[in-house]
C-alpha positions as CSV (number, residue, x, y, z in Angstrom):
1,X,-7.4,5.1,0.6
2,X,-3.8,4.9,-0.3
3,X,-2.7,5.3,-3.7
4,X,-1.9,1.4,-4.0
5,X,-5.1,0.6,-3.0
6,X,-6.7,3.1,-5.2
7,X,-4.6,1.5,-8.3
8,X,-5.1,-2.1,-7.1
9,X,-9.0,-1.8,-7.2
10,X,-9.2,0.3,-10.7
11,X,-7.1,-2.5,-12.0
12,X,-9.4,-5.2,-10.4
13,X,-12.5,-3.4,-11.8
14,X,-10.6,-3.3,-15.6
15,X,-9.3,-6.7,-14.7
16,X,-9.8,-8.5,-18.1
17,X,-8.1,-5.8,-19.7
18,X,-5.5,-5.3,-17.9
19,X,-2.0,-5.2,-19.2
20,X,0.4,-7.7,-18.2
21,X,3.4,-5.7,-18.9
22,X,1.9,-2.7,-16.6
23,X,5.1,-2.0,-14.2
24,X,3.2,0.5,-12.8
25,X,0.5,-2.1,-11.6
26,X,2.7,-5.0,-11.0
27,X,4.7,-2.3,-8.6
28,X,1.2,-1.9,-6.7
29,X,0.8,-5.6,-6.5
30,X,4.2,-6.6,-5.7
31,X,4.3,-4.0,-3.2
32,X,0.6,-5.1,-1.5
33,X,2.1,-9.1,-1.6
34,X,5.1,-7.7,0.3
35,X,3.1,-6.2,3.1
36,X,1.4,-9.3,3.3
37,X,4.5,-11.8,3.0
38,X,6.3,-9.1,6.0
39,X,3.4,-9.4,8.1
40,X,2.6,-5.5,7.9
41,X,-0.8,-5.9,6.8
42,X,-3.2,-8.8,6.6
43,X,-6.0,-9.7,3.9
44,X,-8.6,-9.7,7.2
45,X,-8.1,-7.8,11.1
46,X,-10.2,-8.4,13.9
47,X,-12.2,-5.8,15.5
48,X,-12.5,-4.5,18.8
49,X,-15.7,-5.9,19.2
50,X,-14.8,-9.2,17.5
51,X,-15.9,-9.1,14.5
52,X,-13.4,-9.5,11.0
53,X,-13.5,-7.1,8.3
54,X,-11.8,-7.9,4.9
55,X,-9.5,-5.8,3.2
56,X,-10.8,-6.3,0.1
57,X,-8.1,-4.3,-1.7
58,X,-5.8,-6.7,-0.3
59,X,-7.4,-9.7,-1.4
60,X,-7.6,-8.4,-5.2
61,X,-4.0,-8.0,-5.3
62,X,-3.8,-11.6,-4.5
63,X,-5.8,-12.8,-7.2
64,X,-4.3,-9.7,-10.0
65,X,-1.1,-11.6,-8.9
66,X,-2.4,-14.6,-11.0
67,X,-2.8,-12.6,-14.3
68,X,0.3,-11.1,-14.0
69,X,2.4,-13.5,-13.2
70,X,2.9,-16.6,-15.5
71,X,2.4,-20.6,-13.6
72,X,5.1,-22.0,-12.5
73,X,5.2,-26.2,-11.3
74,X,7.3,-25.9,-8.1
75,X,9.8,-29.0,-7.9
């Protein structure tokens, strides 16, 4: 485990306490949405044998994104 991912899951396990101004957490998170955006890592693979397994870690950044970052509209 990677210490992003390590950081990303306490955070989702403290999630309704985290705090918004964290930069050490939104550095995790922006870092984990940039892997993903870059195509470096993906919220599910497929293995050899066909089957998917979800990165869970992954995923939670997705969603942590939500509380740390205010909505927007987009014109």
């Amino acid at each position: 485990m990677t210490d992003i991912e390590a950081r990303i899951n306490a955070a989702w396990d403290n999630r309704d306490a985290i705090d918004t101004k964290d930069a050490d957490l939104r550095a995790a998170v922006d870092h984990a949405l940039d892997q993903l955006d870059s195509g470096k890592a993906r919220v599910a693979s497929r293995e050899a044998d066909g089957s998917w397994t979800v990165h869970q870690w992954l995923k939670k950044a997705v969603l942590l994104s939500f509380r740390l970052n205010p909505m927007a509209i987009i014109p």
